[in-house]
C-alpha positions in Angstrom: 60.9 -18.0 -11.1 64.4 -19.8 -11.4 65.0 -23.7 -10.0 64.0 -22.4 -6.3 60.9 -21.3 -7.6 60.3 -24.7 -9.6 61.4 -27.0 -6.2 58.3 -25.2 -4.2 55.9 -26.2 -6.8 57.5 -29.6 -7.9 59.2 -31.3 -4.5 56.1 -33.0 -4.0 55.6 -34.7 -7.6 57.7 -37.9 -8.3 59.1 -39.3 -10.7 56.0 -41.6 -11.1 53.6 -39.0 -11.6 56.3 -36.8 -13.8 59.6 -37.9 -15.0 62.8 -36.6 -15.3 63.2 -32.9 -17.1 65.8 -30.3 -17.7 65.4 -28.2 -14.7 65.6 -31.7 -12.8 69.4 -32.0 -14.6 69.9 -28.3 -13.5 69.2 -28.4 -9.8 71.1 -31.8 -9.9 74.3 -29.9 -11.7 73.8 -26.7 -9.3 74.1 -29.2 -6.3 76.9 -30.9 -7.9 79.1 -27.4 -6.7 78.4 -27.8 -3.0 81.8 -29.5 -1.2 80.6 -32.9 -0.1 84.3 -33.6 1.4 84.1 -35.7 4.0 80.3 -35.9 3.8 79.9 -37.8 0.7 82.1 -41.4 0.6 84.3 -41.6 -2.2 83.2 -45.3 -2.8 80.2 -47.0 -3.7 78.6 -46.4 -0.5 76.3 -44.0 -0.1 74.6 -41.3 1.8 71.0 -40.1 2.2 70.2 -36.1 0.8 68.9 -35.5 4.3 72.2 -37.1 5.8 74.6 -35.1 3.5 72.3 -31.7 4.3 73.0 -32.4 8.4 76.1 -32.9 8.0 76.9 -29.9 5.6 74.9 -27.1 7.5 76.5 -28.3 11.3 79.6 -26.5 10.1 78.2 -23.8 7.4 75.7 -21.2 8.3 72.7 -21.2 6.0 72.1 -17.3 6.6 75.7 -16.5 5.2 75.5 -18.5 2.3 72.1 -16.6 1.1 73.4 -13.0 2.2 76.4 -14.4 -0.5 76.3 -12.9 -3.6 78.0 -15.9 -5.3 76.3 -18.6 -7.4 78.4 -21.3 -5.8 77.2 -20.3 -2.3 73.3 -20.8 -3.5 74.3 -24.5 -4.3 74.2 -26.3 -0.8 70.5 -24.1 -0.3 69.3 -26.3 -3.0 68.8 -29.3 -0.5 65.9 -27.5 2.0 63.7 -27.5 -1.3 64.9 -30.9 -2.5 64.0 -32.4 1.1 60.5 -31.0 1.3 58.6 -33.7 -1.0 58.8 -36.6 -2.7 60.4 -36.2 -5.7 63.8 -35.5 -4.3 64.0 -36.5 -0.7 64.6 -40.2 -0.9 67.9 -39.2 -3.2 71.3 -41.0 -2.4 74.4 -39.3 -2.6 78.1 -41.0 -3.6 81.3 -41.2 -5.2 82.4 -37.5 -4.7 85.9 -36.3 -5.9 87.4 -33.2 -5.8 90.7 -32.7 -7.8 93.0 -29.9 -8.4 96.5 -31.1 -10.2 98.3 -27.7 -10.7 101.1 -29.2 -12.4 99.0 -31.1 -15.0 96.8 -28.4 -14.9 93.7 -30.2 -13.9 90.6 -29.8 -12.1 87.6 -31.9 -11.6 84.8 -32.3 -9.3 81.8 -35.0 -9.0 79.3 -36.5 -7.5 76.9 -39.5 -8.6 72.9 -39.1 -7.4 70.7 -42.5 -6.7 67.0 -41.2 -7.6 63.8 -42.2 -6.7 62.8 -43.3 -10.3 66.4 -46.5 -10.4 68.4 -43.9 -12.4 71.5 -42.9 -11.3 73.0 -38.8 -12.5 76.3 -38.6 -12.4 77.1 -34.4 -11.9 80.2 -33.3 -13.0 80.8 -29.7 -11.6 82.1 -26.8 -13.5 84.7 -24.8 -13.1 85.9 -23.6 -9.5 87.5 -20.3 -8.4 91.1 -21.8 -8.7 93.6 -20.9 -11.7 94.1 -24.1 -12.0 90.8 -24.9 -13.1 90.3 -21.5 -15.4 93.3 -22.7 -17.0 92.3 -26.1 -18.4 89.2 -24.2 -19.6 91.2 -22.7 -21.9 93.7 -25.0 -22.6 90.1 -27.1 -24.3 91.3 -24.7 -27.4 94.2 -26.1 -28.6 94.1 -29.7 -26.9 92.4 -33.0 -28.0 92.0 -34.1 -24.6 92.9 -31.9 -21.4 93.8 -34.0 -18.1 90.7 -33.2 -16.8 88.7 -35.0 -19.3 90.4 -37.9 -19.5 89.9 -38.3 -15.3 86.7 -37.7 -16.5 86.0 -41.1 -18.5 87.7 -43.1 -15.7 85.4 -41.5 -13.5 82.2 -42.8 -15.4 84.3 -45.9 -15.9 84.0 -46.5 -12.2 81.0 -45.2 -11.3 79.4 -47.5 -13.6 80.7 -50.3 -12.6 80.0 -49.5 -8.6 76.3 -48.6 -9.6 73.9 -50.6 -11.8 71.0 -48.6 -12.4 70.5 -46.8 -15.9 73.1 -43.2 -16.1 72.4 -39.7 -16.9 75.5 -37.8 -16.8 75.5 -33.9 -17.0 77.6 -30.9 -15.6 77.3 -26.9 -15.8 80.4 -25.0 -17.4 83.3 -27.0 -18.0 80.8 -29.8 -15.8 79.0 -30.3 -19.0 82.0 -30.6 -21.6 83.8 -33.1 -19.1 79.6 -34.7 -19.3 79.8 -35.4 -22.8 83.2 -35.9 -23.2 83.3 -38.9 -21.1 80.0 -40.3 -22.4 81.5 -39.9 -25.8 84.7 -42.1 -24.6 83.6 -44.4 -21.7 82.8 -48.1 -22.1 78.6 -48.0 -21.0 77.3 -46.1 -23.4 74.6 -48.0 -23.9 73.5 -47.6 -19.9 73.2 -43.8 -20.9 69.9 -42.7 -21.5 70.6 -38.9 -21.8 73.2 -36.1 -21.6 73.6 -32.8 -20.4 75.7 -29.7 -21.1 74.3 -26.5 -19.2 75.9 -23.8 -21.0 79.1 -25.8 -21.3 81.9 -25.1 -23.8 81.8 -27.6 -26.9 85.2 -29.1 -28.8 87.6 -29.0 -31.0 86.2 -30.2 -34.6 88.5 -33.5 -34.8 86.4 -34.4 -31.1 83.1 -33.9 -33.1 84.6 -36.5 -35.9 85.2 -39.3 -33.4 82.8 -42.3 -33.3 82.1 -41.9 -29.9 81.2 -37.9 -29.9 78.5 -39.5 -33.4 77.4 -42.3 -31.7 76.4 -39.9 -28.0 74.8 -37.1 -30.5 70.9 -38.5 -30.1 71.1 -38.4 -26.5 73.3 -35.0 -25.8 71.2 -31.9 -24.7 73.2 -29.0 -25.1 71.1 -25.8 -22.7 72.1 -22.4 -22.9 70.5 -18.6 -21.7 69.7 -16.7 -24.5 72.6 -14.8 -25.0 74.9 -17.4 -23.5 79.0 -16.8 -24.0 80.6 -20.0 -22.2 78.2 -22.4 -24.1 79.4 -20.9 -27.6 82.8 -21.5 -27.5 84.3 -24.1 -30.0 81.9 -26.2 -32.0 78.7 -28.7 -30.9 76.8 -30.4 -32.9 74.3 -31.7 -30.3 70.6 -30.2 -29.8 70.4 -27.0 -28.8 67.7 -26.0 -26.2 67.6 -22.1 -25.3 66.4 -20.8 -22.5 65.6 -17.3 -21.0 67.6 -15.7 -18.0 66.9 -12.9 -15.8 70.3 -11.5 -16.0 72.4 -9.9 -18.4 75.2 -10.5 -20.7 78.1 -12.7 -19.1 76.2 -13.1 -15.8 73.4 -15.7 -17.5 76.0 -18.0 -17.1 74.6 -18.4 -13.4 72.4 -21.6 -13.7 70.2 -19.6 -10.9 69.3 -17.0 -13.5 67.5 -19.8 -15.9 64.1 -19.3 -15.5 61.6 -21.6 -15.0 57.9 -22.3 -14.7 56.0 -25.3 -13.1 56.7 -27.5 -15.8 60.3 -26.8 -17.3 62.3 -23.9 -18.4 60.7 -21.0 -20.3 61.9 -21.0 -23.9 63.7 -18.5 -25.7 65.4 -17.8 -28.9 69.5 -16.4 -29.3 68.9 -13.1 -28.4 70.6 -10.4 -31.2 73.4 -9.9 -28.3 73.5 -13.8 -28.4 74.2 -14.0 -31.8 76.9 -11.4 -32.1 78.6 -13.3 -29.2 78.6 -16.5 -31.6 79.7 -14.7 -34.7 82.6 -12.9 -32.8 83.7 -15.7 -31.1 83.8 -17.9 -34.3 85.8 -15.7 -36.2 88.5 -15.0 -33.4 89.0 -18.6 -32.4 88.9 -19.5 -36.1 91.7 -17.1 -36.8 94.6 -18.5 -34.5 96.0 -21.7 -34.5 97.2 -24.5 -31.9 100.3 -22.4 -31.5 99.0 -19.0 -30.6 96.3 -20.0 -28.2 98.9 -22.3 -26.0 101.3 -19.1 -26.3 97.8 -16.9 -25.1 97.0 -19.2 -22.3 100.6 -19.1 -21.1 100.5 -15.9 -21.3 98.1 -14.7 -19.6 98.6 -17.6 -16.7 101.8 -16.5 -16.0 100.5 -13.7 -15.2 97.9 -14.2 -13.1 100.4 -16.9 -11.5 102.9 -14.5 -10.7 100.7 -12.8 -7.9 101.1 -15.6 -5.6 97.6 -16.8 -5.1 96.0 -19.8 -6.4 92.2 -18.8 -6.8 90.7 -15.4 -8.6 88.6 -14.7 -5.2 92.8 -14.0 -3.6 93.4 -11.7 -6.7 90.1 -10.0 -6.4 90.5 -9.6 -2.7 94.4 -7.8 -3.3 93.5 -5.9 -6.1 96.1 -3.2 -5.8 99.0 -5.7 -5.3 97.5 -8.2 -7.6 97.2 -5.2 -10.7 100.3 -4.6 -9.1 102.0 -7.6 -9.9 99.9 -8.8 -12.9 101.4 -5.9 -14.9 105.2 -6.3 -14.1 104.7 -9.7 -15.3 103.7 -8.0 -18.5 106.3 -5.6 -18.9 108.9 -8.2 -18.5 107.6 -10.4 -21.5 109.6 -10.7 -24.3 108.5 -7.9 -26.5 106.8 -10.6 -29.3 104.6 -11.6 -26.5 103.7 -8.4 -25.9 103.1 -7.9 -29.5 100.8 -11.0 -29.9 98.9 -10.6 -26.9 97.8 -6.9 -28.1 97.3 -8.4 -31.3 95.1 -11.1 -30.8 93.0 -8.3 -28.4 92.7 -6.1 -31.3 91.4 -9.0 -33.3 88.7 -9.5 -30.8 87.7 -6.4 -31.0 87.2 -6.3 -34.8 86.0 -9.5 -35.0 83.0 -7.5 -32.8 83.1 -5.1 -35.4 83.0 -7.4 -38.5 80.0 -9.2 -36.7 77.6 -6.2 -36.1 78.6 -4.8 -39.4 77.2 -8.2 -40.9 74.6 -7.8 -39.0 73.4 -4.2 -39.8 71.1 -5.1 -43.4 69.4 -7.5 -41.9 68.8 -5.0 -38.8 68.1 -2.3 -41.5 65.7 -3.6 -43.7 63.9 -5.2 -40.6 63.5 -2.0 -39.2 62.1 -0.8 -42.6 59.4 -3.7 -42.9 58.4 -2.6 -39.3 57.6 0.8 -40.2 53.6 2.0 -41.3 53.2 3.2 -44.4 52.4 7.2 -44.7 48.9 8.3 -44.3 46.5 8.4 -47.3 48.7 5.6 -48.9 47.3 3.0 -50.7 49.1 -0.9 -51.8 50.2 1.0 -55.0 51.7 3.6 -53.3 53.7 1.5 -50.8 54.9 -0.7 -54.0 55.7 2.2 -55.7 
């Protein structure tokens, strides 16, 4: 069963009885991707769950969002469960942002929940349909700090000085870099009693040197699916907790897909997908330097720019006139950006290649130690 699942077994247990968990800091960072605008106050002030679901579901329609086939749809559902017993259903809702700065290339979302137990979770969300947002994603590779994470701090900043109750801060996607990132740089550290990336992209390496990023480390818990792609870009050094998903490759980036039993998640190790993921994605990040991933990202912005439309669901929806438009913009590049941007492809792919060919001893003589003896062999025989 996935967090649904777990919220019809576990609304009715408080904190009391069982405290805070994992898929607690899921459902929490799911919900964070609902749009609370002009629902949830800005400010200090605050708003009951079963308030905030009222007002939400008089303007959406609860059957549309579950015939939807996107994970960002399934968020607002999350309240029916959370409002059935006692662990979630006194919740308070407050300080909600949402942020899109195209020309600083920034986009941030969050939310702070008051729980039953005095703890406050601040959700930061992950990334949204817009370009805008996809591109600070991967303007993380070659940039100390992206606007976004830097709004980020301030907004901890704030909400820790509008709320006094102990913090746990967390996010999915890009939510959970923009988690630890602030908790590594914000002034009430010591308030934090844990942190959460849910398959979140990690940092550059100078970002793991910093005193703050060292001093976080104890409390950061870094979850991921078992062959997880987003949460194994750049480098982490925090805890590791894997997880199994019902889905496949890319699509176990879907919190939904985690699954869960009464209790918690069900564990998993990296599956051998997983791994070849990490390897590959190691060795082509390590191979390019600041320079060529800002000329990438530019690259392929401009474009996805140059179709007009501001979020990936407007490209999708033109495809023919997106495609259209997307590969004039190619032509016309300078023929040296056309060069590199095949280039660096073709390096992903043998990166791929390098990976599973590292992998194929290990895979071999596996395979070999697997395998029963012959008949009418004795230990001699199989030594021999």
């Amino acid at each position: 069963m996935n967090i649904f699942g777990y919220l019809d077994w576990r609304a009715d247990v408080p904190f009391s009885a069982v405290p805070f968990n994992d898929v607690d800091n899921l459902i929490l960072s799911e919900l964070a991707y609902t749009d609370f605008g002009g629902i949830v106050p800005e400010t200090g002030e605050s708003i009951p769950l079963s308030g905030a679901h009222d007002l939400f579901f008089a303007s959406h329609s609860a059957e549309e969002l579950r015939a939807s086939s996107s994970f960002l749809a399934k968020s607002p559902l999350l309240m029916e469960g959370m409002l059935s017993g006692a662990r979630f259903a006194d919740t308070r809702l407050c300080r909600y942002i949402n942020e899109v700065d195209a020309d600083r290339s920034a986009q941030i979302s969050a939310v702070t929940f008051l729980l039953d137990d005095g703890s406050a979770y601040v959700a930061f969300r992950g990334t949204d349909n817009s370009l805008t947002g996809w591109k600070e994603d991967f303007n993380l590779g070659y940039l100390s700090e992206t606007a976004g994470q830097k709004r980020a701090v301030e907004y901890l900043n704030q909400t820790a000085s509008l709320v006094s109750r102990p913090l746990r801060v967390g996010g999915h996607s890009k939510g959970g870099n923009f988690a630890v990132y602030a908790t590594a740089c914000c002034n009430v550290r010591d308030r934090i009693l844990s942190v959460y990336s849910n398959d979140g992209p990690g940092f550059r390496e100078e970002v793991l040197l910093t005193e703050g990023y060292r001093a976080i480390l104890p409390k950061v818990i870094h979850i991921i699916p078992d062959t997880s792609v987003i949460g194994l870009l750049l480098s982490s050094a925090a805890e590791r907790r894997v997880v199994k998903s019902s889905a496949a490759g890319i699509m176990q980036h879907d919190g939904f897909s985690w699954e869960t039993d009464r209790s918690g998640f069900v564990e998993a190790e990296l599956s051998e997908l997983g791994k070849l993921i990490d390897r590959t994605l190691d060795t082509w990040i390590a191979g390019m330097d600041d320079e060529t991933r800002m000329s990438l990202t530019e690259t392929l912005f401009t474009a996805f720019e140059s179709t007009g439309k501001s979020t990936f669901h407007e490209i999708g929806s033109q495809k023919l006139k997106s495609t259209e438009a997307i590969l004039s913009t190619m032509v016309a590049l300078p023929k040296e950006k056309q060069s590199e941007f095949i280039r660096l492809a073709g390096q992903l792919v043998q990166s791929g290649g390098q990976a599973a060919l590292s992998k194929l001893p290990e895979m071999i003589h596996g395979r070999k130690s697997a395998e029963p003896a012959p008949s009418g062999e004795g230990a001699a025989g199989q030594e021999a």
